[in-house]
MARTINU-128989 format. One line per 2 residues: number of its first residue (from 1); their letters; for each residue z, y, x of N, C-alpha, C, CB. Coordinates in pm, 1 decimal, padded with zeros to 6 digits, always signed. Glycine has a CB too. Layout:
# residues N
NUM) a) Z,Y,X,Z,Y,X,Z,Y,X,Z,Y,X  ... $
END
This chain:
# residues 111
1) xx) +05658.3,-04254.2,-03777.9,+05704.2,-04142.3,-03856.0,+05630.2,-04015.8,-03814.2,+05855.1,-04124.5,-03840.8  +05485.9,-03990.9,-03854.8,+05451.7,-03910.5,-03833.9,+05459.2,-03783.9,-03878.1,+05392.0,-03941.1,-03826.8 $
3) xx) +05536.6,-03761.2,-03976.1,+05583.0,-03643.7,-04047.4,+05719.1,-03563.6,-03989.7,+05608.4,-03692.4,-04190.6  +05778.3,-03653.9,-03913.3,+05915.4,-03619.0,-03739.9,+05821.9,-03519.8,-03690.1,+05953.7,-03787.2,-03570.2 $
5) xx) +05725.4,-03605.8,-03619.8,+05616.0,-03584.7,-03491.4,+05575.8,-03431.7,-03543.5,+05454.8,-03718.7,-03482.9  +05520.5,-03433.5,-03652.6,+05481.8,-03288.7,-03683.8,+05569.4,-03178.2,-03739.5,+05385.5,-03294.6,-03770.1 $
7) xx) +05680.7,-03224.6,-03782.1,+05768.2,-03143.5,-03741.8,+05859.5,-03047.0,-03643.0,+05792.5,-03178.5,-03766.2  +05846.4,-03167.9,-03519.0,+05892.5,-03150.3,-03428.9,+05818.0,-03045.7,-03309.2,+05916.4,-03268.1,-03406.6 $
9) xx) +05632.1,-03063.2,-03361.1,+05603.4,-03000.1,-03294.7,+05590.6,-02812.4,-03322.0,+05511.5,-03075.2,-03269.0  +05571.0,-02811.5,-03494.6,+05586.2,-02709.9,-03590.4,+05728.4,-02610.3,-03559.0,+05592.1,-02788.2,-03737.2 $
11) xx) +05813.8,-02687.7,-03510.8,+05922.8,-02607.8,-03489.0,+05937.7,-02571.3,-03331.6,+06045.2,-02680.4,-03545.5  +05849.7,-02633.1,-03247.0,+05818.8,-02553.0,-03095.4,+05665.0,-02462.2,-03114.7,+05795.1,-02695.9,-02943.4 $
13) xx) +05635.0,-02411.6,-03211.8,+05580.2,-02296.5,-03258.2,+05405.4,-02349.4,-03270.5,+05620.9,-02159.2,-03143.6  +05354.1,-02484.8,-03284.3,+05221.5,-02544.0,-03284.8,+05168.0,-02564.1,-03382.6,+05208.9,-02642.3,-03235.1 $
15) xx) +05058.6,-02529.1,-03430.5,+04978.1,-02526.8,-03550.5,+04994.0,-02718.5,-03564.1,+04789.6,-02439.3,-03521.7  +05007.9,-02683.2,-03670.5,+04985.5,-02876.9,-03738.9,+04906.3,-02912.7,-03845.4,+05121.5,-02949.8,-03805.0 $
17) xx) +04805.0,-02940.9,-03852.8,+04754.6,-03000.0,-03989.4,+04774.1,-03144.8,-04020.6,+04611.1,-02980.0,-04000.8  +04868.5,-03158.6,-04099.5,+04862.5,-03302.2,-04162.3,+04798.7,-03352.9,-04249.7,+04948.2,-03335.9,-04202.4 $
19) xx) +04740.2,-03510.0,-04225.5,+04676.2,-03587.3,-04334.3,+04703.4,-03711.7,-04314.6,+04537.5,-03573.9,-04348.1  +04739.8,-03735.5,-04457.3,+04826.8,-03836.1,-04472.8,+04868.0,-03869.6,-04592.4,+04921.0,-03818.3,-04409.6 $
21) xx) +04968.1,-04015.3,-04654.4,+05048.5,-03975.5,-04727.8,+05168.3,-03886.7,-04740.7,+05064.4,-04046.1,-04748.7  +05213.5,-03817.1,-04828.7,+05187.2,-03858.1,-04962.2,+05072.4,-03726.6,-05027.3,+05352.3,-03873.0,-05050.4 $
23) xx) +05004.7,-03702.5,-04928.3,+04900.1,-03588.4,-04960.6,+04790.7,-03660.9,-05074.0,+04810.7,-03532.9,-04800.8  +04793.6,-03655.8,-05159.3,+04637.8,-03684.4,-05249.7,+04537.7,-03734.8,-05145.8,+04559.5,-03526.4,-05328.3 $
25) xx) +04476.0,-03590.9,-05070.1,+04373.9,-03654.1,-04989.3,+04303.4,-03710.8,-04904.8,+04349.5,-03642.3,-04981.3  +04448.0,-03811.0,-04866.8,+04414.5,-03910.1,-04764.5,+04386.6,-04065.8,-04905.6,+04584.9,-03926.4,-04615.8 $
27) xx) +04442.5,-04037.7,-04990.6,+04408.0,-04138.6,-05124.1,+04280.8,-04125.1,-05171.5,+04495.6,-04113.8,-05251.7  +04244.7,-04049.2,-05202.9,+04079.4,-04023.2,-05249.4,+03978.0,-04028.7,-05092.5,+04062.7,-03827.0,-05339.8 $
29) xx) +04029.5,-03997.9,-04964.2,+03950.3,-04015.0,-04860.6,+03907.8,-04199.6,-04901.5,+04043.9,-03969.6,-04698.7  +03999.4,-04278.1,-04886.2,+04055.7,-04421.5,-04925.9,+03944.4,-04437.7,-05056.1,+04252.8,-04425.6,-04976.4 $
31) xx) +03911.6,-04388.1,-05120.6,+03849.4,-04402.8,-05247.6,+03671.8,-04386.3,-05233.3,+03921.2,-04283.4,-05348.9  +03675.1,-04229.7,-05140.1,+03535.8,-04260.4,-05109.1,+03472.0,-04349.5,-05012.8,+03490.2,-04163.0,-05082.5 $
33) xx) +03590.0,-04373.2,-04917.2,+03522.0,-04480.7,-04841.2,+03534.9,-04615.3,-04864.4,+03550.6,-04472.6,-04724.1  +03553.1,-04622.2,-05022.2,+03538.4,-04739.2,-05058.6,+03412.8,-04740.0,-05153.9,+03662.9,-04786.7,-05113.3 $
35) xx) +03387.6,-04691.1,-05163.6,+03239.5,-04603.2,-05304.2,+03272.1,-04613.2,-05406.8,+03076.9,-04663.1,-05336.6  +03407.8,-04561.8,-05435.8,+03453.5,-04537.3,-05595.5,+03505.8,-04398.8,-05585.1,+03581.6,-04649.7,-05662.4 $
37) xx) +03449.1,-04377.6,-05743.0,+03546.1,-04226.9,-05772.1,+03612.8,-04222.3,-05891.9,+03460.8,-04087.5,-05779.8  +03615.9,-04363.4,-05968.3,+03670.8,-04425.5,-06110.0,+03818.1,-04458.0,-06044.5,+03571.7,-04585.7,-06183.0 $
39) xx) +03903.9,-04385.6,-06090.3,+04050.1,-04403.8,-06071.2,+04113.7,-04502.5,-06128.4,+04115.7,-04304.9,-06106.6  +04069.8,-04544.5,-06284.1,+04094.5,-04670.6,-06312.7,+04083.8,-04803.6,-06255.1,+04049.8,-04676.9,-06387.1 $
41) xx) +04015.3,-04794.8,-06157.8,+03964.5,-04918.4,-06053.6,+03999.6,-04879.7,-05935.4,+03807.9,-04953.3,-06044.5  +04125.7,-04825.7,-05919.1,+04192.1,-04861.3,-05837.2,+04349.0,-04810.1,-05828.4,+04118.7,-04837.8,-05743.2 $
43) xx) +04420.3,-04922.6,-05784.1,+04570.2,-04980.2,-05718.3,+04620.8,-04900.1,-05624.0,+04565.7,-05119.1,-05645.1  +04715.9,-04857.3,-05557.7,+04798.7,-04835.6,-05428.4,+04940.5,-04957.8,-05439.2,+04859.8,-04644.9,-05426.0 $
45) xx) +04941.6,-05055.1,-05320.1,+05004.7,-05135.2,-05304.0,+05117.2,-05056.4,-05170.7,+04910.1,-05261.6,-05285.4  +05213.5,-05076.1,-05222.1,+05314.7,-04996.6,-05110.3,+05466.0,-05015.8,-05121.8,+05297.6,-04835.7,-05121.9 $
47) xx) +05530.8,-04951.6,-05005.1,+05638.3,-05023.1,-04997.7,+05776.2,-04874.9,-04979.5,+05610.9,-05149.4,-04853.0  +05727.5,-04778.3,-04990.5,+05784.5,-04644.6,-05033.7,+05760.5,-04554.8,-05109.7,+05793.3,-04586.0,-04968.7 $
49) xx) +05911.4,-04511.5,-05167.6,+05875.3,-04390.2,-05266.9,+05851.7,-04336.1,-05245.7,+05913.9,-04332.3,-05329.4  +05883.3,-04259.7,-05122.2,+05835.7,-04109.7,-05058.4,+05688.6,-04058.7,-05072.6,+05856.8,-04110.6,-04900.1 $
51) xx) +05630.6,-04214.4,-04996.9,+05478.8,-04163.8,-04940.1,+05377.6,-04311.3,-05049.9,+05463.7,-04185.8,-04688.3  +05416.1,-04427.6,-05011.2,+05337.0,-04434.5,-05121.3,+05305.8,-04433.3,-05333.2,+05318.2,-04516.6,-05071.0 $
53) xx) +05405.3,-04405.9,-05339.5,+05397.0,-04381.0,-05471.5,+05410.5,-04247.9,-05491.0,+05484.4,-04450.1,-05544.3  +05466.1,-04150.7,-05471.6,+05485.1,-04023.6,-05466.3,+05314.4,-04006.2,-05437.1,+05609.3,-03969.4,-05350.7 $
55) xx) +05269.6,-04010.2,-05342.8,+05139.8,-03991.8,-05301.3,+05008.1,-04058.8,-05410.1,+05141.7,-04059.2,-05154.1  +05049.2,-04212.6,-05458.4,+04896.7,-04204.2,-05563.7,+04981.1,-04151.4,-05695.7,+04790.4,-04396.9,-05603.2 $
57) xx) +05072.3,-04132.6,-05707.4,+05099.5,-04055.1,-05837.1,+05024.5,-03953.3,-05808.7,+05245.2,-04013.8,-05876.2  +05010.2,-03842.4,-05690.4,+05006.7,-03716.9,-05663.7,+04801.6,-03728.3,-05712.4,+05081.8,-03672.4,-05472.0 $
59) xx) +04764.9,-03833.5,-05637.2,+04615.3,-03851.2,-05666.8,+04595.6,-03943.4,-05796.3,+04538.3,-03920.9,-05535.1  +04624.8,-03903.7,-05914.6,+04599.0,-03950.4,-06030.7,+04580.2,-04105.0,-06044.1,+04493.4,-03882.6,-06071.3 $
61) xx) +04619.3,-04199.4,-05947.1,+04594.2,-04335.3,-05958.1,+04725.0,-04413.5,-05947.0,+04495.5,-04376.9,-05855.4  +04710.3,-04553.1,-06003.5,+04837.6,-04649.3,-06053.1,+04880.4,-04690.0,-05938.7,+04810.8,-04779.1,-06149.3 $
63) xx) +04976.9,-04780.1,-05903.9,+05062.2,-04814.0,-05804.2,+05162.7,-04877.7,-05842.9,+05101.0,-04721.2,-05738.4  +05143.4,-05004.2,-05721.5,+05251.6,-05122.7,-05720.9,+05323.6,-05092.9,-05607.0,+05195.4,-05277.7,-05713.7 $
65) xx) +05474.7,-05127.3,-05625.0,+05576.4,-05106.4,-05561.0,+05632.8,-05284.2,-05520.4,+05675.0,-05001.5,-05658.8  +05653.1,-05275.0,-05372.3,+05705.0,-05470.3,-05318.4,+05859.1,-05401.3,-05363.1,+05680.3,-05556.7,-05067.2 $
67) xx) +05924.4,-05471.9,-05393.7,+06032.0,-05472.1,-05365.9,+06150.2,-05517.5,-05212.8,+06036.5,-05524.5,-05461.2  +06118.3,-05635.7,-05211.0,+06170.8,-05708.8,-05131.0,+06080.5,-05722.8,-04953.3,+06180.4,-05839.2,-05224.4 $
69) xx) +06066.0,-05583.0,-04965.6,+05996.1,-05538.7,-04810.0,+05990.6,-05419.4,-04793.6,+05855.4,-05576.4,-04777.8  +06010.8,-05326.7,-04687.4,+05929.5,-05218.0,-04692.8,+06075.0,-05167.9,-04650.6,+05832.9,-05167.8,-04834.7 $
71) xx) +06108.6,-05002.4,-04623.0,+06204.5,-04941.9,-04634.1,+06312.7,-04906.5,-04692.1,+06182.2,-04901.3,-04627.3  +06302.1,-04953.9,-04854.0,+06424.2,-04948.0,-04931.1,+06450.2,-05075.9,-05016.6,+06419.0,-04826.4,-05020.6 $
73) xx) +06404.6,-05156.7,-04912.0,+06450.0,-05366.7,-04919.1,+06637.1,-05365.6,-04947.3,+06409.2,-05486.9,-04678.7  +06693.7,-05350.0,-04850.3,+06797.1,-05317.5,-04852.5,+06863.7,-05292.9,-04957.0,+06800.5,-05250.3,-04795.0 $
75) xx) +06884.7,-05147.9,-04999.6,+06945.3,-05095.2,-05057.7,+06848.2,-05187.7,-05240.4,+06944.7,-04917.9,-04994.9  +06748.9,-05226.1,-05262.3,+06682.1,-05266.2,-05396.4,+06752.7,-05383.4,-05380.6,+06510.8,-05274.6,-05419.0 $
77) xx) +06760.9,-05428.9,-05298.7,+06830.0,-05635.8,-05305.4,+06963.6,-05594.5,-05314.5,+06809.7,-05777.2,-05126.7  +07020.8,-05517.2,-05296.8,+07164.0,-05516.6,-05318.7,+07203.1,-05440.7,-05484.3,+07233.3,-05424.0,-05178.3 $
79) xx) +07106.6,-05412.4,-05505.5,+07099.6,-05358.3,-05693.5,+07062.2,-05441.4,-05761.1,+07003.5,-05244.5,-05748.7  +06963.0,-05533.8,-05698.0,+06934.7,-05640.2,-05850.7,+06990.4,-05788.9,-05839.8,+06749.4,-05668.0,-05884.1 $
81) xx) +07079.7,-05802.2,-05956.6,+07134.5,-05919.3,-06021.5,+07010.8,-06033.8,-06025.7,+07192.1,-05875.7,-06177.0  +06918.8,-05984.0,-06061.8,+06807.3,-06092.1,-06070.0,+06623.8,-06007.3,-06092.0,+06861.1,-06204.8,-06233.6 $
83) xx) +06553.3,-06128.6,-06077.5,+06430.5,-06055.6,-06056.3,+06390.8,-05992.1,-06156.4,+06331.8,-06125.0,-06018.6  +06423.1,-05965.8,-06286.6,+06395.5,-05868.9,-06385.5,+06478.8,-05763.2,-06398.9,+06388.3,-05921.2,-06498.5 $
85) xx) +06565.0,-05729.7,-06288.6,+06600.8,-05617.4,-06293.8,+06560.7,-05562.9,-06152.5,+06737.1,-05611.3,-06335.4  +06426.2,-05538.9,-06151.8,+06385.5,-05537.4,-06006.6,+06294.8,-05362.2,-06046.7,+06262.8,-05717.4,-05943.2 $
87) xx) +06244.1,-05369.9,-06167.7,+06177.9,-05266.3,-06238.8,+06302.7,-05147.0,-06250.8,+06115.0,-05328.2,-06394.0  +06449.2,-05197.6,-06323.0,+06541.1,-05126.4,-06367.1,+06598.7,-05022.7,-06189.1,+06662.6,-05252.1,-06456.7 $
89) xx) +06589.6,-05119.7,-06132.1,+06648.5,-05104.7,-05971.5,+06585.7,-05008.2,-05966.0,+06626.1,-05209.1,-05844.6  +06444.8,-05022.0,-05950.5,+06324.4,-04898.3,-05895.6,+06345.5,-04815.9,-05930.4,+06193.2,-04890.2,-05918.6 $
91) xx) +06373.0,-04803.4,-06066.4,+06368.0,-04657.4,-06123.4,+06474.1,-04590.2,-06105.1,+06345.7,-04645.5,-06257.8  +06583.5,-04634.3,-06110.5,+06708.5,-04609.0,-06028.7,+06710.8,-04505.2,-05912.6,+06745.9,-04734.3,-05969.7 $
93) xx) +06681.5,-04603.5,-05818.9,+06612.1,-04587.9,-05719.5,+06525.4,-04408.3,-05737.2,+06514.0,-04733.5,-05718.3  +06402.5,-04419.0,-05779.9,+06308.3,-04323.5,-05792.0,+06396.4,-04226.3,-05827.5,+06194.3,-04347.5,-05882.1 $
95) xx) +06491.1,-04216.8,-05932.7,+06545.0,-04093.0,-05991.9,+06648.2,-04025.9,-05895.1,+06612.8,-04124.9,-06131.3  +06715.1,-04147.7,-05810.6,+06796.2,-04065.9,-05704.8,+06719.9,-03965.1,-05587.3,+06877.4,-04176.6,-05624.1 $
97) xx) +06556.2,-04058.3,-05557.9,+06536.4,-03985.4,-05472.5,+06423.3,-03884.5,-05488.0,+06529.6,-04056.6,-05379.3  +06429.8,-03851.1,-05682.4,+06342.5,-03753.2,-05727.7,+06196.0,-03775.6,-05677.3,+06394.9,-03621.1,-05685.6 $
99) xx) +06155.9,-03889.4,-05665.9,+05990.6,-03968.7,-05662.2,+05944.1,-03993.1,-05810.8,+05990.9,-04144.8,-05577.9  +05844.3,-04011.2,-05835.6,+05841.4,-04050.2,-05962.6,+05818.1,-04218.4,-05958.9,+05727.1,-03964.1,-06039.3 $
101) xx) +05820.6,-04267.9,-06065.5,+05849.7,-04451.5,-06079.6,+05696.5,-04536.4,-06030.2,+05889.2,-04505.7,-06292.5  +05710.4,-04663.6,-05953.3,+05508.9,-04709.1,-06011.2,+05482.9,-04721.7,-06115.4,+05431.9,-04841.6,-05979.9 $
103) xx) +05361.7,-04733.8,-06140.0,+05332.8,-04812.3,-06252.8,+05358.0,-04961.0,-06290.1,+05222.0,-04799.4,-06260.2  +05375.3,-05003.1,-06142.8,+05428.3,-05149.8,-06134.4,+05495.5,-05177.5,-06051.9,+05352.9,-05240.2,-06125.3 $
105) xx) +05580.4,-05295.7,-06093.6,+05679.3,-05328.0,-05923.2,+05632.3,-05470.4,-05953.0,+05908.0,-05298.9,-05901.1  +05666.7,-05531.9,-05827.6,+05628.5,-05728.6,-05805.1,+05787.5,-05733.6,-05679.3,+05377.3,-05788.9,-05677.0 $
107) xx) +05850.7,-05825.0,-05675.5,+05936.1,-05873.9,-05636.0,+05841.2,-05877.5,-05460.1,+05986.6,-06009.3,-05737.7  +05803.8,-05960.5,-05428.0,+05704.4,-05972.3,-05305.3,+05584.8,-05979.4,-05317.5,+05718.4,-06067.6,-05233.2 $
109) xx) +05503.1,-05948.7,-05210.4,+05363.5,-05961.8,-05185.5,+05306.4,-06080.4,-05104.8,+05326.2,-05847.8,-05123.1  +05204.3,-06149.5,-05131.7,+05160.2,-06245.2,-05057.5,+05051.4,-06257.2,-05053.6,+05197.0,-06339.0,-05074.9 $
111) x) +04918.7,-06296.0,-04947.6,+04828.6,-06332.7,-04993.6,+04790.6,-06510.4,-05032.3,+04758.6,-06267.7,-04913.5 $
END
């Protein structure tokens, strides 16, 4: 939780620069060091609203949301009746905690 850490130090009076999510430009850093600057060709795979979807929303690119991992596992498995209401959950979800929605959700991730 590095966003504690810099808080914590911000409030004993220490300059902080953060980079990170859900800043844009730790997403486009991610982009050039991949050698793209076509936003259409590319994904954010993640497992929070806060930082990762909040964050490639923030950098103009799409994003898949796990459901069934990540920090708000919990509270999403206890909202959905079944795996097609896994999208309905999210958004749910997103609107309580004023994030905006992915573009996609998948139940789990695997390779």
């Amino acid at each position: 939780m590095p966003g504690k850490l810099c808080e914590a130090y911000r409030t004993l009076g220490g300059d902080v620069i953060e980079y990170g999510k859900p800043a844009p430009s730790h997403f486009l850093a991610a982009m050039h060091a991949a050698g793209t600057r076509d936003l259409s060709r590319v994904v954010h795979v993640g497992d929070s609203l806060k930082h990762d979807i909040a964050g490639a929303h923030a950098a103009g690119i799409d994003s898949i949301f796990i459901v069934q991992s990540g920090i708000h596992a919990e509270e999403l498995v206890a909202d959905v009746a079944s795996p097609a209401d896994s999208v309905a959950a999210v958004s749910r979800l997103a609107g309580r905690l004023g994030t905006p929605a992915p573009t996609y959700v998948l139940s789990k991730f695997g390779w």
